[in-house]
ZAVEX-562164 format. One line per 2 residues: number of its first residue (from 1); their letters; for each residue x, y, z of C-alpha. Coordinates in nm, 4 decimals. Layout:
# residues N
NUM	a	X Y Z; ...;
# end
This chain:
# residues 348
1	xx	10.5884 8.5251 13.4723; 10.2445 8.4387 13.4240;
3	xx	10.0368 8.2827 13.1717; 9.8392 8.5072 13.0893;
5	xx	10.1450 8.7236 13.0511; 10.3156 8.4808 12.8905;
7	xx	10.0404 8.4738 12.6193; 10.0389 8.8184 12.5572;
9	xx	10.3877 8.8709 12.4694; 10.3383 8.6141 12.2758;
11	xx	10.0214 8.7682 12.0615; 10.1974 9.1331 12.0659;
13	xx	10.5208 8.9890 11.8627; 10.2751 8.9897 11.5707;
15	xx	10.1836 9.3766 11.6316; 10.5805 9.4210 11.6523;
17	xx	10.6864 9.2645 11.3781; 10.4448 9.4601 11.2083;
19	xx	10.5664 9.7900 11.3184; 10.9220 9.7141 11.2678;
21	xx	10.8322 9.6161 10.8975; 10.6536 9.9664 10.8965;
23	xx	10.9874 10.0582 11.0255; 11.2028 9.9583 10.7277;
25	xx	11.0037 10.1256 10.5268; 11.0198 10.4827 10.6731;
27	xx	11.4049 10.3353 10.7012; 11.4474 10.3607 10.3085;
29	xx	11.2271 10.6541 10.3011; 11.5179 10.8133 10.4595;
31	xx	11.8143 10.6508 10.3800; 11.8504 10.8283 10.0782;
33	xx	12.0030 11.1341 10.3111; 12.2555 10.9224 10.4596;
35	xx	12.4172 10.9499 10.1242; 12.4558 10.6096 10.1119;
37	xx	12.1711 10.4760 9.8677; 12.0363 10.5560 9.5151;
39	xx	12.4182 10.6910 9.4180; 12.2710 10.7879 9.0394;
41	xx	12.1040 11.0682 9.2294; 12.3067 11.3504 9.4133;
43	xx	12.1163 11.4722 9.7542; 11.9875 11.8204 9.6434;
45	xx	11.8805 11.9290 9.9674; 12.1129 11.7846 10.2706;
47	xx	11.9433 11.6734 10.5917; 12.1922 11.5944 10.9104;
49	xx	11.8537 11.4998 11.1201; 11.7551 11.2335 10.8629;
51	xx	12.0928 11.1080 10.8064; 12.1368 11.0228 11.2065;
53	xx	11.7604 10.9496 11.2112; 11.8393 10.6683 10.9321;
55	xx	12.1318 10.5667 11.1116; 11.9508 10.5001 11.4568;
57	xx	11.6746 10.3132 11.2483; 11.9367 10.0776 11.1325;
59	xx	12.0466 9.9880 11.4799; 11.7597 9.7715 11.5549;
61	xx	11.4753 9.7324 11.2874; 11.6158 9.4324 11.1584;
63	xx	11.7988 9.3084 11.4503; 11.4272 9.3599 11.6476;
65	xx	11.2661 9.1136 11.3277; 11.5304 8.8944 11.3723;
67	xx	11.4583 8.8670 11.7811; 11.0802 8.8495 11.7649;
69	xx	11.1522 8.5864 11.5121; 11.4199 8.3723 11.7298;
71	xx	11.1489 8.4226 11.9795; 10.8326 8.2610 11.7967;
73	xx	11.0444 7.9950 11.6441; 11.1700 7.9020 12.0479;
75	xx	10.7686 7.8807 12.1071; 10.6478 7.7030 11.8248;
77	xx	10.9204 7.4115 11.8387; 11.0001 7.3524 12.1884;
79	xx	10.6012 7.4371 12.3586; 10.4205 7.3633 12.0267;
81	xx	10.6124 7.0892 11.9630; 10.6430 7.2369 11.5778;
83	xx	10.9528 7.1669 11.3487; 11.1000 6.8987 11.5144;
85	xx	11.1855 6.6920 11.1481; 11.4508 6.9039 10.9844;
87	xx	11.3651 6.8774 10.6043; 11.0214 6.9160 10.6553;
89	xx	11.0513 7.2608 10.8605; 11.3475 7.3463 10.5588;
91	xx	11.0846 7.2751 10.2653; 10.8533 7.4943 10.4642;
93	xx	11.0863 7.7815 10.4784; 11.1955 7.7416 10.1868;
95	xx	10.8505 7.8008 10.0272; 10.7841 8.1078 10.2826;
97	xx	11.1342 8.2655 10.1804; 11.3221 8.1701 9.8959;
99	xx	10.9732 8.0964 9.6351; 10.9277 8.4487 9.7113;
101	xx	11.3194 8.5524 9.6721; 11.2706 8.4323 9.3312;
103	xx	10.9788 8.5289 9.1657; 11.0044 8.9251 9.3118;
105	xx	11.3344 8.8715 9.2196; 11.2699 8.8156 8.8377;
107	xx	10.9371 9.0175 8.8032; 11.0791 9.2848 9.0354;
109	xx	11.3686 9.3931 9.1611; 11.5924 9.2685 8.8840;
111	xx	11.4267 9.4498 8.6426; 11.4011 9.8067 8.7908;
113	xx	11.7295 9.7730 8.9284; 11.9297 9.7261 8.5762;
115	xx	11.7876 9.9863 8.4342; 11.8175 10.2568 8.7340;
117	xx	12.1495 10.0923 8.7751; 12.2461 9.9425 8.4214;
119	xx	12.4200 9.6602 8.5880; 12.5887 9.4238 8.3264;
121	xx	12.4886 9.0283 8.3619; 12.8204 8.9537 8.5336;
123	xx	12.6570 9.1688 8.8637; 12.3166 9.0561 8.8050;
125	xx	12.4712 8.7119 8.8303; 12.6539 8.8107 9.1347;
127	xx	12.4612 9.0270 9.2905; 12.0823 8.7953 9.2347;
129	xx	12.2325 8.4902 9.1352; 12.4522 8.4624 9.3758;
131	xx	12.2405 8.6460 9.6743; 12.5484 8.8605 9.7771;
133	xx	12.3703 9.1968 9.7491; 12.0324 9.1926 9.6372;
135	xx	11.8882 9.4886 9.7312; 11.5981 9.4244 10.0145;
137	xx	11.5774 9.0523 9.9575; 11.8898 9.0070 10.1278;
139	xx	11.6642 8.9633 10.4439; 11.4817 8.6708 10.2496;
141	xx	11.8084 8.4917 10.2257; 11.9882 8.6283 10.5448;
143	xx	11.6470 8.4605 10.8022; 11.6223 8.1305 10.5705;
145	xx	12.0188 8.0669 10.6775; 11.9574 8.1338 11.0273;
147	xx	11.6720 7.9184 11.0249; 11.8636 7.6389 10.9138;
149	xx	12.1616 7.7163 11.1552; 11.9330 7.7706 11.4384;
151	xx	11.7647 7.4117 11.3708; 12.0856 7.2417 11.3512;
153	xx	12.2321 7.3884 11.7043; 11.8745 7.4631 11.9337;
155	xx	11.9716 7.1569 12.1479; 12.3286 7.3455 12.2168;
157	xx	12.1655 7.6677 12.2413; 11.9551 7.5058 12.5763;
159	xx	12.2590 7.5711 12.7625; 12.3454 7.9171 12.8271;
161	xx	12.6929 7.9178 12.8249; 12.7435 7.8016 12.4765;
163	xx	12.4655 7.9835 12.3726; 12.6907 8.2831 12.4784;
165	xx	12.9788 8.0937 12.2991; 12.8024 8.0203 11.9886;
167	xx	12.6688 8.3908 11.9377; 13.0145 8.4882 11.9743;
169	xx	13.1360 8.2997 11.7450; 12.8801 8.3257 11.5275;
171	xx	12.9308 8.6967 11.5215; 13.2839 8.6720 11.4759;
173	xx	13.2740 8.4787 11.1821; 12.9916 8.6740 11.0247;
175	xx	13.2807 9.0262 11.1300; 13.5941 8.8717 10.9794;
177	xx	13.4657 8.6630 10.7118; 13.2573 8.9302 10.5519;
179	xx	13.5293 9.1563 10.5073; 13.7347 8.8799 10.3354;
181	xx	13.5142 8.6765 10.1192; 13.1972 8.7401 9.9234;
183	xx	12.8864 8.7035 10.0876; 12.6819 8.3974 9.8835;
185	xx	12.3479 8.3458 9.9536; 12.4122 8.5848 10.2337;
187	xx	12.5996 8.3492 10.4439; 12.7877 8.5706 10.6742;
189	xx	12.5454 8.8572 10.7276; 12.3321 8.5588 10.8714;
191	xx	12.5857 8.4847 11.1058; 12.5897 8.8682 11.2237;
193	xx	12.2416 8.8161 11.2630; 12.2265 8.4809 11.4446;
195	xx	12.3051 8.6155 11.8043; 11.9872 8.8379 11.7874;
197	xx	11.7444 8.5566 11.7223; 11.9328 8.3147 11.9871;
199	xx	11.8290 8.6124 12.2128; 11.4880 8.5924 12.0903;
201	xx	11.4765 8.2151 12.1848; 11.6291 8.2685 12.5348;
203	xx	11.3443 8.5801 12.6071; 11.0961 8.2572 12.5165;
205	xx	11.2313 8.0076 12.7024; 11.3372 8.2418 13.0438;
207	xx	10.9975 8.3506 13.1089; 11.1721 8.4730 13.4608;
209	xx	11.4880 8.6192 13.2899; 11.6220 8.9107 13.4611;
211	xx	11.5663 9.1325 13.1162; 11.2306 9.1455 13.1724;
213	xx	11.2794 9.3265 13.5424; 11.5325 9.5788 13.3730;
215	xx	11.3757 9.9236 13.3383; 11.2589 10.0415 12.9772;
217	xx	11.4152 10.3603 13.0620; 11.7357 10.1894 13.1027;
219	xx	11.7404 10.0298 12.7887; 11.6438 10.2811 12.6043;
221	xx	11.9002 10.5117 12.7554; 12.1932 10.2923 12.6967;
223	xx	12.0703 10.2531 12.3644; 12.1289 10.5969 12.3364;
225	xx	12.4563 10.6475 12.4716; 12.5729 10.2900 12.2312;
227	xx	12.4433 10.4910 11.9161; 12.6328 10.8269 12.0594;
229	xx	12.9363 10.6695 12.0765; 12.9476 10.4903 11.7520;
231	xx	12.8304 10.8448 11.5730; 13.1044 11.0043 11.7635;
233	xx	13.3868 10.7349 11.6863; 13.2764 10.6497 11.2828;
235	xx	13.5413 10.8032 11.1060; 13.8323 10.8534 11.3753;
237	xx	14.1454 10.6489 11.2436; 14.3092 10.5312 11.5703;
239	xx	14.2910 10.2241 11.7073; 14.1137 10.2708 12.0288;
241	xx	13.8709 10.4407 11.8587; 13.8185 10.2193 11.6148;
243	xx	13.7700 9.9541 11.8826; 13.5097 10.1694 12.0757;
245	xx	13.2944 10.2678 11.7222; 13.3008 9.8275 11.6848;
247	xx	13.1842 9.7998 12.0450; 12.9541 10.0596 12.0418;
249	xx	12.7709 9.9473 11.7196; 12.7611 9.5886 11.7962;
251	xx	12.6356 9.7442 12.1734; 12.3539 9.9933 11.9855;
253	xx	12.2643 9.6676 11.7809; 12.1696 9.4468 12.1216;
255	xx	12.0001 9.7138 12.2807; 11.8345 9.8446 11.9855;
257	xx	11.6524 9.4462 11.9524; 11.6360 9.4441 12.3351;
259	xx	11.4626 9.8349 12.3069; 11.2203 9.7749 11.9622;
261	xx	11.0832 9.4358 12.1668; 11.0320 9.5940 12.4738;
263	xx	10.9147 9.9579 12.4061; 10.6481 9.7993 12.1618;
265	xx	10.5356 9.5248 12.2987; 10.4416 9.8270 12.5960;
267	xx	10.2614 10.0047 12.3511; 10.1048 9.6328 12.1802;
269	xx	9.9421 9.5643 12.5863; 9.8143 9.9119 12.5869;
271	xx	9.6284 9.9609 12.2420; 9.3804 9.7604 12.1153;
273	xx	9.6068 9.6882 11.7917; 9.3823 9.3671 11.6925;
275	xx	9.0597 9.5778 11.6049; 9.2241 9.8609 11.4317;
277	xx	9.1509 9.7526 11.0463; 9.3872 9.9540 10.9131;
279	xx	9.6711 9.8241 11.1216; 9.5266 9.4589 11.0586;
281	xx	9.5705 9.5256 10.6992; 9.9066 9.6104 10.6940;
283	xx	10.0041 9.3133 10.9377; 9.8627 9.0743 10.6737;
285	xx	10.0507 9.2591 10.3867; 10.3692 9.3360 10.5768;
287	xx	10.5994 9.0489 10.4409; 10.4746 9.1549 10.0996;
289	xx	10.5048 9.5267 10.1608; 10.8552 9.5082 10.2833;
291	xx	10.9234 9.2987 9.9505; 10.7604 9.5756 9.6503;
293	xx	10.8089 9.8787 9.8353; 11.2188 9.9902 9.8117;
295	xx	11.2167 10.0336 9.4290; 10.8769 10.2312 9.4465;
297	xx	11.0756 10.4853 9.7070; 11.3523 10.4828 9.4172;
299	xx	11.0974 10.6722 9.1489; 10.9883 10.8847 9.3906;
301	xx	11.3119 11.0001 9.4982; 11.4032 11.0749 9.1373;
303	xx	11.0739 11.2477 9.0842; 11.1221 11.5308 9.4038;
305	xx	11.4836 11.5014 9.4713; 11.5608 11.9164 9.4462;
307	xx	11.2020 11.9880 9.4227; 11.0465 11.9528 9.7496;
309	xx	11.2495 12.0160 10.1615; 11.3533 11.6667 10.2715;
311	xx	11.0901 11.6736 10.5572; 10.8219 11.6439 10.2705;
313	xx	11.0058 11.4355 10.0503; 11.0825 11.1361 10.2883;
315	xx	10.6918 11.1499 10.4349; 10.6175 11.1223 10.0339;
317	xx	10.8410 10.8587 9.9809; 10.6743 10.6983 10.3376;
319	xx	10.3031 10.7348 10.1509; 10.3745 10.6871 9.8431;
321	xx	10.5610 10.3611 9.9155; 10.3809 10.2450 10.1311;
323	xx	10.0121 10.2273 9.9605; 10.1596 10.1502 9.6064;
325	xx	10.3136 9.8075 9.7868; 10.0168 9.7832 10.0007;
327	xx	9.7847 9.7756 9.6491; 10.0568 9.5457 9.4768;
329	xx	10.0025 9.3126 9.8027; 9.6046 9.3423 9.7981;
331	xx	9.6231 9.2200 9.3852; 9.8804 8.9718 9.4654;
333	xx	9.6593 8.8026 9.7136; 9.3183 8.7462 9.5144;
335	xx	9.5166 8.4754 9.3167; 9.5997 8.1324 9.4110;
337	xx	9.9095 8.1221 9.2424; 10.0698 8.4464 9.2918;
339	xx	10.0124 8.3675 9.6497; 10.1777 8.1004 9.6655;
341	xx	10.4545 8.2814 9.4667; 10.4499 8.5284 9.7551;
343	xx	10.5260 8.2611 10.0487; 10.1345 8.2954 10.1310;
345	xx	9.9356 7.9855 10.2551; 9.5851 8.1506 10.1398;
347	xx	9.3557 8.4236 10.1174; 9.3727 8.6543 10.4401;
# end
């Protein structure tokens, strides 16, 4: 591959992380038909399309972040010659995820959450505290633990076979542990997510890998198929078929990264992304958007939930999320210390 090709990947993983933080929130502007989310409110009006839609969303939104991000850190320490002294690169995440884990936290999501929810302190403790559920920051928690792991093992990861090995594992323990003991500071979901940004490092480092000469169309289409089969398998008993929805999930997972990368960093190289202002804007807020905008969906479920088809409800809950956080972000910004308190460097 090129250079100049190289490069543009490279400036496009911006426009995609962007989108797939657009993503999430049209994710949770949905969710709510799954049936899965908000449980104080009963779905009025069912919605089988949004319920699947939801579920495809969740194959790859996150996994794709998690790639483009494996893929950026892969450039930044090993051609920019970035993060090479371990506490230094820790402090730095720490201040770009967990300052923010906290104050959003405490101004936030704890608040709004025990009232919609009336948790007692034991599962604020647990559930905040303790980082095993809390709400959308689990993403805060779950990339700051990969991070470190990543660090600690990048040398390893150079070879590909125990870069296979280690995503295995990785994977493994994030499957059996998770169902066994609680998940502090989000421990094992990062290790579910840990393959996906080792695959983001590899894309980096193979600029010749054979996944870039593999047709769109394929991926897509097996994509597809992966997220048929789980639907079709989710709640058959047997064993095989328990084996098959595992495999297929885990399958609609790698090809959903492997599809959100590729499909939009197409559409990044043939849009002129960087001088849309509006776009622009919401790349600058996106960290911040993803952060304020779940418990702004909750009121406006509440407020239309039987009143309005689902169709209009989840593009209100889109809107209406989306600017509210996207103000909150704008105000958040003109101060030096809420900034900071936001994981920003300065003004953009």
């Amino acid at each position: 591959m090129d250079n100049y090709k190289n490069d543009k990947i490279l400036e496009n993983c911006y426009f995609v992380k962007t989108v797939l933080m657009l993503l999430v929130v049209l994710y949770h502007s949905i969710i709510f038909w799954g049936g899965a989310w908000l449980d104080t409110q009963a779905v009025v009006f069912k919605s089988n399309f949004l319920r699947i839609m939801a579920d495809w969303m969740n194959t790859f939104h996150i996994y794709g972040f998690t790639l483009v991000s494996g893929y950026i850190y892969q450039y930044l320490r090993y051609e920019k010659d970035r993060y090479q002294n371990f506490f230094p690169f820790i402090f730095n995440k720490g201040k770009r995820l967990l300052v923010p884990y906290i104050f959003v936290a405490i101004i936030w999501v704890i608040p709004i959450s025990s009232v919609l929810f009336s948790y007692s302190l034991n599962e604020i403790i647990f559930k905040y505290v303790l980082c095993t559920s809390p709400s959308q920051l689990w993403f805060l928690w779950m990339l700051f633990d990969v991070f470190i792991v990543a660090w600690l093992l990048s040398e390893w990861i150079k070879n590909d076979f125990i870069a296979i090995v280690i995503s295995c594992i990785s994977w493994l323990i994030g499957y059996v542990c998770g169902g066994i003991f609680p998940n502090v500071f989000c421990i094992w979901t990062a290790f579910n997510y840990l393959p996906f940004f080792v695959l983001g490092m590899k894309l980096r480092e193979k600029k010749d890998w054979f996944l870039y000469r593999v047709s769109l169309i394929l991926i897509v289409f097996v994509q597809f198929i992966m997220f048929g089969l789980y639907q079709m398998t989710v709640s058959k008993g047997t064993v095989i078929f328990k084996l098959i929805n595992l495999i297929s999930h885990y399958g609609a997972n790698i090809f959903g990264a492997l599809m959100s990368f590729f499909v939009l960093q197409w559409i990044g190289s043939k849009i002129d992304w960087k001088n849309n202002k509006l776009f622009t804007m919401f790349s600058k807020y996106s960290m911040t958007i993803y952060l304020f905008h779940q418990q702004i969906i909750y009121f406006t479920i509440m407020w239309l939930n039987g009143k309005v088809n689902p169709y209009i409800h989840s593009l209100v809950n889109f809107i209406v999320g989306l600017v509210l956080s996207s103000l909150i972000s704008m105000l958040l910004m003109k101060f030096k210390v809420t900034r900071v308190l936001i994981g920003e460097k300065k003004h953009l």
